[in-house]
C-alpha positions as CSV (number, residue, x, y, z in Angstrom):
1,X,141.0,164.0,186.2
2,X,141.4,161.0,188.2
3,X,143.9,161.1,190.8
4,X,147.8,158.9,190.2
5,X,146.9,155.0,190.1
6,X,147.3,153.6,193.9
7,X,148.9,150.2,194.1
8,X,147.2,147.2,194.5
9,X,147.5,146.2,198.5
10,X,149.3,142.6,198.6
11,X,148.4,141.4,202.2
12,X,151.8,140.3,204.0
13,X,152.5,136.8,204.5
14,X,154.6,136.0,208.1
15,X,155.9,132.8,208.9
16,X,155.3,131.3,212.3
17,X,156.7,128.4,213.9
18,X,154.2,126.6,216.2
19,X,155.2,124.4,218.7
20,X,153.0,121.3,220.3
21,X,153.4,118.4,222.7
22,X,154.9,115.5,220.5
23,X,151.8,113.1,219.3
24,X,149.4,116.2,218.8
25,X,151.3,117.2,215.6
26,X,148.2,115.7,213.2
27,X,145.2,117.5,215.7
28,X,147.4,120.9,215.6
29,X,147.9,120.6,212.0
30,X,144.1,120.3,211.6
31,X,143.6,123.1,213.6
32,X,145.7,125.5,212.2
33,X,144.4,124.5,208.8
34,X,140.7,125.4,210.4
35,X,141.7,129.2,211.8
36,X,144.0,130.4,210.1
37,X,143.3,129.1,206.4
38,X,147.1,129.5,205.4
39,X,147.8,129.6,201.6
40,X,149.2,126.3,202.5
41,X,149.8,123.5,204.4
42,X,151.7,123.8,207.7
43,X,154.6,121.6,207.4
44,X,157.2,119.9,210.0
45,X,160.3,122.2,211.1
46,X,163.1,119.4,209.8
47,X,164.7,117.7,212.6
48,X,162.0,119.0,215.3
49,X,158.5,116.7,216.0
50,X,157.2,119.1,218.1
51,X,157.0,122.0,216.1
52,X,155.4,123.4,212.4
53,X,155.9,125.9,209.7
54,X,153.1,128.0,209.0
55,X,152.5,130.8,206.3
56,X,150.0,133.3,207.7
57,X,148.4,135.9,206.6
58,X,146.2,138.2,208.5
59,X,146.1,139.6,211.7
60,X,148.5,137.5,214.3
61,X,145.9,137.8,216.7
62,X,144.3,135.0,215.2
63,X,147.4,132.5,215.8
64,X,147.2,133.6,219.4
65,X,143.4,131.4,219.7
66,X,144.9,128.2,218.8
67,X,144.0,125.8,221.5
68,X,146.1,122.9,220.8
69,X,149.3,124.9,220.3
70,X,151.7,125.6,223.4
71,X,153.0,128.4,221.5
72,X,153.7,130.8,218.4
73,X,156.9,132.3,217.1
74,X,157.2,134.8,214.5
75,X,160.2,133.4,212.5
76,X,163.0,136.1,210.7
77,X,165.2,134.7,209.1
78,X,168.3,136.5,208.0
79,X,171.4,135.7,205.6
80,X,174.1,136.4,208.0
81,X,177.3,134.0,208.7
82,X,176.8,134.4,212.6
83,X,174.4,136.2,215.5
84,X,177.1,138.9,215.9
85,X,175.7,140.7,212.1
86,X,172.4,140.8,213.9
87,X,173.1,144.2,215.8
88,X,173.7,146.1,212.4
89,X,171.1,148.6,211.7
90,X,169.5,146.8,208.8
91,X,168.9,143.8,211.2
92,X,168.2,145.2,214.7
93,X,165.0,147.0,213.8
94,X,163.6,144.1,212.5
95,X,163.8,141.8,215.7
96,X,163.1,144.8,217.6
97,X,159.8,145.2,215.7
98,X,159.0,142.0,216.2
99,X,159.8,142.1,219.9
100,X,157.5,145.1,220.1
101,X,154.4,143.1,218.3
102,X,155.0,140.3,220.7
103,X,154.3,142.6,223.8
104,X,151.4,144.6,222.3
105,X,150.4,141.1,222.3
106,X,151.2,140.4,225.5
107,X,151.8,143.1,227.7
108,X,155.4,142.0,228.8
109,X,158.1,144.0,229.8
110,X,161.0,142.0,230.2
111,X,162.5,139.3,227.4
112,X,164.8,136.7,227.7
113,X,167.1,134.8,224.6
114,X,166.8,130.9,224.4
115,X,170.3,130.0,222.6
116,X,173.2,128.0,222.7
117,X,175.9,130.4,224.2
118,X,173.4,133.2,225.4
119,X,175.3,134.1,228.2
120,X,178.6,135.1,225.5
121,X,179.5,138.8,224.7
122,X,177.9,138.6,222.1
123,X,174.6,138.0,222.7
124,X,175.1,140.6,225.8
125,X,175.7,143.1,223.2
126,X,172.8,142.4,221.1
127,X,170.2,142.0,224.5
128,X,171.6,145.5,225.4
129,X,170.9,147.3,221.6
130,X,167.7,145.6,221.8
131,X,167.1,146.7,225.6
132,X,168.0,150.3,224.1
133,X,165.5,150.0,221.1
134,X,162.4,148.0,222.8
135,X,162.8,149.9,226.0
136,X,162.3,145.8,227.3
137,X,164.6,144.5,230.2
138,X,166.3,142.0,229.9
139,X,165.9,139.0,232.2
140,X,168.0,136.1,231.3
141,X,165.7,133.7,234.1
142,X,162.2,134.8,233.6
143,X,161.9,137.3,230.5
144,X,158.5,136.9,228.9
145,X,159.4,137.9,225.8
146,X,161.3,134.8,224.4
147,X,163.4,135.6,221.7
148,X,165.4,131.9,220.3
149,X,168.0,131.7,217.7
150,X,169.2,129.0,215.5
151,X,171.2,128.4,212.0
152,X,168.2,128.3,209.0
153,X,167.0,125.1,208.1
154,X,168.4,124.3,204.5
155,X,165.3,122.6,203.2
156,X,163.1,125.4,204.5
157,X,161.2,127.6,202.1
158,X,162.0,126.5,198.8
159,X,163.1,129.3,196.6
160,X,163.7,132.0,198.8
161,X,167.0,134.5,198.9
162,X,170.0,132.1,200.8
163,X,173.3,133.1,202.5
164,X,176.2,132.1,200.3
165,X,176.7,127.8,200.2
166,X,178.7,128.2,202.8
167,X,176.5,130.0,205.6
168,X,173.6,128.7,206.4
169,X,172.3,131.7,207.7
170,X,170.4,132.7,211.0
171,X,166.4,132.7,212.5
172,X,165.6,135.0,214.9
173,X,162.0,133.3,216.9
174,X,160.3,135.9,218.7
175,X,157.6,134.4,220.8
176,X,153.9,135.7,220.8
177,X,153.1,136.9,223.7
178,X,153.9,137.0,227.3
179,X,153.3,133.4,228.1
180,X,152.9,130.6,226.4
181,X,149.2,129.7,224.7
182,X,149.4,126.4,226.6
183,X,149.4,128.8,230.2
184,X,145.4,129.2,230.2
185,X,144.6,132.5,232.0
186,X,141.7,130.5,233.9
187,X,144.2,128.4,235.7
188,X,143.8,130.4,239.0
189,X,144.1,127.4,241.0
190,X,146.4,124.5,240.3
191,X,146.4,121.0,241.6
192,X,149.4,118.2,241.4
193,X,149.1,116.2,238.3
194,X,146.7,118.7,236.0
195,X,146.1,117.6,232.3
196,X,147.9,119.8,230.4
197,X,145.3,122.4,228.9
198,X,146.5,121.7,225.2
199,X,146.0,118.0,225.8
200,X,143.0,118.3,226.7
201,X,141.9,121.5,224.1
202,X,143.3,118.3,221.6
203,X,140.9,115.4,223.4
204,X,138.0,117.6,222.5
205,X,138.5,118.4,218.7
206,X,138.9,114.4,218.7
207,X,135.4,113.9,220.1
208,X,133.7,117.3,219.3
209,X,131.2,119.6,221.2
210,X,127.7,118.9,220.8
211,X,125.3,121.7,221.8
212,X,123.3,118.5,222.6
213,X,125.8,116.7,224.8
214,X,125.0,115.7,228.6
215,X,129.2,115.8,230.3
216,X,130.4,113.8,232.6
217,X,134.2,114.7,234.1
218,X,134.8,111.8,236.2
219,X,137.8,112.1,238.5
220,X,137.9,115.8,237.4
221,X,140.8,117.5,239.6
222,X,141.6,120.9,238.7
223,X,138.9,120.2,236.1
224,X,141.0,120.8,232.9
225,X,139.4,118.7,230.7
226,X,135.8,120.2,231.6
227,X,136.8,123.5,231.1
228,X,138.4,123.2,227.7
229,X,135.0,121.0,226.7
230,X,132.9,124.1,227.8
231,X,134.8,126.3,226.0
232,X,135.1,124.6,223.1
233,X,130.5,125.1,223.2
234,X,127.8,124.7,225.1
235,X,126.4,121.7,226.7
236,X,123.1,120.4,227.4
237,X,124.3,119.3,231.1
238,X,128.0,119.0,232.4
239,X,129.4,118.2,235.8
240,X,132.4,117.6,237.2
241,X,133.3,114.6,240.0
242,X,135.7,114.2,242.3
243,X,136.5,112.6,246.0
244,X,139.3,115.2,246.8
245,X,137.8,118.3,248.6
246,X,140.7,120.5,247.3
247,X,140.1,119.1,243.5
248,X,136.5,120.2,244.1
249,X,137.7,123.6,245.7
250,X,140.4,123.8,242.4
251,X,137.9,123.2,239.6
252,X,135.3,125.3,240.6
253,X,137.5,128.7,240.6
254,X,138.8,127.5,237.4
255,X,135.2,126.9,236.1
256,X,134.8,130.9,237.5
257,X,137.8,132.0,236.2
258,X,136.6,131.2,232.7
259,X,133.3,132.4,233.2
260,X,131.7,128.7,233.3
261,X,130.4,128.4,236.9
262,X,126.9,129.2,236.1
263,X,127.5,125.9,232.8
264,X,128.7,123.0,234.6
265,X,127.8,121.5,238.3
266,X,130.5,120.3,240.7
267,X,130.5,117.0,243.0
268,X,132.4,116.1,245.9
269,X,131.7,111.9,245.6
270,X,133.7,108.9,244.9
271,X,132.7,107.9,241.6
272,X,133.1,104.2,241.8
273,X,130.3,104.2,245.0
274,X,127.1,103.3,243.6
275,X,124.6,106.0,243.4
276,X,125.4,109.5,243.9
277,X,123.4,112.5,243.4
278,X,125.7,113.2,240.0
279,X,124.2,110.6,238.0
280,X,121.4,112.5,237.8
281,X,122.8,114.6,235.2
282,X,122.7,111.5,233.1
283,X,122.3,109.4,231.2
284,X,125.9,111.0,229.6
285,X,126.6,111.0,225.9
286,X,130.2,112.4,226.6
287,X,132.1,111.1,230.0
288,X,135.8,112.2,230.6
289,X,138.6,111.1,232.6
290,X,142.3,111.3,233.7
291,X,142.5,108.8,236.3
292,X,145.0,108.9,239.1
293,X,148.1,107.0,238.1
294,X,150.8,106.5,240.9
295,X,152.5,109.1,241.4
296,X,151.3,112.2,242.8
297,X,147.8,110.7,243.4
298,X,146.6,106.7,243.4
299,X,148.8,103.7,243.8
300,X,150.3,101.2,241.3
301,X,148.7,98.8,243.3
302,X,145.0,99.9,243.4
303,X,145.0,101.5,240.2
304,X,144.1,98.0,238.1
305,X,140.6,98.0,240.5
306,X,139.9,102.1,239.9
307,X,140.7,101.8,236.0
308,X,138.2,98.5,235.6
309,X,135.9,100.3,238.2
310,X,135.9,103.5,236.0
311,X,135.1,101.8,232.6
312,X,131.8,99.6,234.4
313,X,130.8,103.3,236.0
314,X,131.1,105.4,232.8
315,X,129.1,102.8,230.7
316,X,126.0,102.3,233.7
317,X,125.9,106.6,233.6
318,X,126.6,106.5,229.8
319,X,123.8,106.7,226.7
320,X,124.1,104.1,223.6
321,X,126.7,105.1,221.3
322,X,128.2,107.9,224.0
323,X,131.9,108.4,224.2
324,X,134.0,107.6,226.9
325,X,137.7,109.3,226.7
326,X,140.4,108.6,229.6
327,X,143.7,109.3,230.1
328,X,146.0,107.4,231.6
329,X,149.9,106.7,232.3
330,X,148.6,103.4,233.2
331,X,148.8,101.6,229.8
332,X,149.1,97.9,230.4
333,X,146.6,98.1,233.1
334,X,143.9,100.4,230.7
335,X,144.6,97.7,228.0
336,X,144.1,94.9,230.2
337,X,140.3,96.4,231.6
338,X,139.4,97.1,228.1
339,X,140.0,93.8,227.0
340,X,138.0,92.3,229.9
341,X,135.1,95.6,229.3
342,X,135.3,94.5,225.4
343,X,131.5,93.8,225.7
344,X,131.1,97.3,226.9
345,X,133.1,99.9,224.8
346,X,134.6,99.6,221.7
347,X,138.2,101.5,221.1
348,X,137.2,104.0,218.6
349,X,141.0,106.1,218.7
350,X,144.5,105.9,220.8
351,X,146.9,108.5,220.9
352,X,150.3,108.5,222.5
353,X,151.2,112.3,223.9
354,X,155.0,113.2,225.3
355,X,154.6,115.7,228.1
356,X,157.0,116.9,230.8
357,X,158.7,113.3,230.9
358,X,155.5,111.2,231.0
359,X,153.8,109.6,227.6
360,X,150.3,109.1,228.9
361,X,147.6,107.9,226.2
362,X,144.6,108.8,224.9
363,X,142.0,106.5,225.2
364,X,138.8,107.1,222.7
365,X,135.9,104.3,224.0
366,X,132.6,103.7,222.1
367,X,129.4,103.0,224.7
368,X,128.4,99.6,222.8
């Protein structure tokens, strides 16, 4: 006789929230789509540019390899009037849960709450129960477990169990991880003014990785931009330029630290000096750049002459049809020396990006 009828497994669909630098949202969207396949399309978290809905299914591990993300949340949501119902037992096991898939992700042991009020009795109570049930500390400064709260969004999934009309209910955000996707574990050594690693993870899914391609990083500094190209595939050649001995010193431990010292050649030389042993590399069908702009490095002053000097450079070391991608807080300026480079590069993209205060620009040239 056949043994009782099992049931048919139904994989588990979790929503995540994922959050990006403002201006990536269409390249994050794209990649999300790409590794994770959800059943469908991430869409925007209402009143937030900077972050999306996703339904996944699977393994979370996967969320954790997006490149252009800055970071994941799990998303609970719960039909309770206020955060004070969350330290019943039918709610506190399931943030705790959570909590506890966030460090196996991770390896944290402290967590912190990100909330309007966190410091209130209340949530005191409920970082104690879940202190008690995570065996976590809490940290309210520097936990790495961050846990955020916030009334449901209305208009968020369609069709699903609400509070009464008059609550609106509560989400519980625990964050994957210990640290944010956006804090590359290769960044051993930092220098003032580095690209932000999801800018530049977004830069290359705009241009692509050809096994093919011959890299240029002009300007390199911590050499951010070069490392996210190598990891994104291999090269044909790639090296990395810069005047600064400690920029030099900073990209290649952060070439080591991702295992890409033995892929890509470092240059101490000022790229606007004709010659240089770095050209040899050449003729480049992929040159990148994030010229100084004023502030921690350059000068307002010089930086029309470097920006115009950069654009002749890239397109004497560059192949036909090559791609040339900068970016710069220097708009007017890059606008002004590609209109006067117009029989040199073609703009083939522009993208505004909202980090930290600054909104630098992408800059996506075609080698005429």
């Amino acid at each position: 006789m056949r043994g009782p009828a099992r049931a048919a497994y139904r994989p588990v669909t979790q929503r995540l929230e994922v959050t990006f630098l403002p201006g990536l949202g269409e390249i994050v969207a794209e990649e999300i789509t790409e590794r994770l396949a959800p059943p469908r399309p991430p869409r925007p978290v209402p009143g937030r540019e900077d972050a999306l809905l996703v339904d996944h299914v699977g393994r979370l591990e996967r969320a954790l390899s997006l490149r252009t993300a800055v970071a994941v949340f799990l998303v609970l949501t719960f039909d309770v009037p206020r955060p004070k119902s969350l330290t019943s037992g039918e709610h506190l096991p399931r943030i705790a849960d959570a909590m506890a898939t966030s460090v196996r992700l991770g390896a944290a042991r402290t967590f912190r709450f990100e909330a309007a009020g966190h410091d209130s009795t209340v949530f005191q109570r409920l970082a104690a129960e879940l202190a008690r049930a995570t065996g976590l500390v809490h940290d309210d400064a520097e936990g790495e477990v961050v846990v955020r709260f916030r009334r449901t969004p209305r208009n968020d999934q369609p069709g699903a169990t609400r509070a009464p009309a008059d609550v609106a209910g509560w989400d519980v955000l625990v964050r994957l991880g210990g640290r944010p996707l956006s804090a590359r574990p290769w960044r051993v050594a930092d220098f003032p003014g580095a690209v932000n690693a999801t800018i530049a993870a977004a830069i290359v899914r705009i241009v692509g990785a050809q096994a093919d391609d011959r890299v240029a990083n002009l300007m390199c500094g911590s050499g951010t931009l070069l490392v996210e190209r190598l990891l994104a595939g291999p090269a044909a050649a790639a090296v990395g330029v810069d005047i600064d001995p400690a920029a030099i010193g900073a990209t290649q431990e952060n070439l080591a630290a991702a295992g890409l010292a033995d892929r890509a050649q470092v240059v101490r030389a000022d790229v606007t000096a004709a010659g240089g042993s770095w050209r040899d590399a050449g003729p480049f069908d992929l040159v990148l750049a994030d010229p100084p702009w004023g502030a921690l490095h350059g000068s307002h002053v010089t930086n029309p002459a470097l920006h115009s000097d950069l654009l002749r450079v890239a397109h004497e070391v560059s192949a036909p049809g090559a791609h040339l991608v900068v970016l710069t807080h220097e708009i007017k300026v890059m606008e002004r020396c590609i209109r006067e480079a117009d029989a040199h590069w073609r703009v083939r993209a522009e993208l505004r990006v909202f980090a930290k205060g600054h909104h630098p620009r992408i800059y996506v040239l075609e080698h005429v």
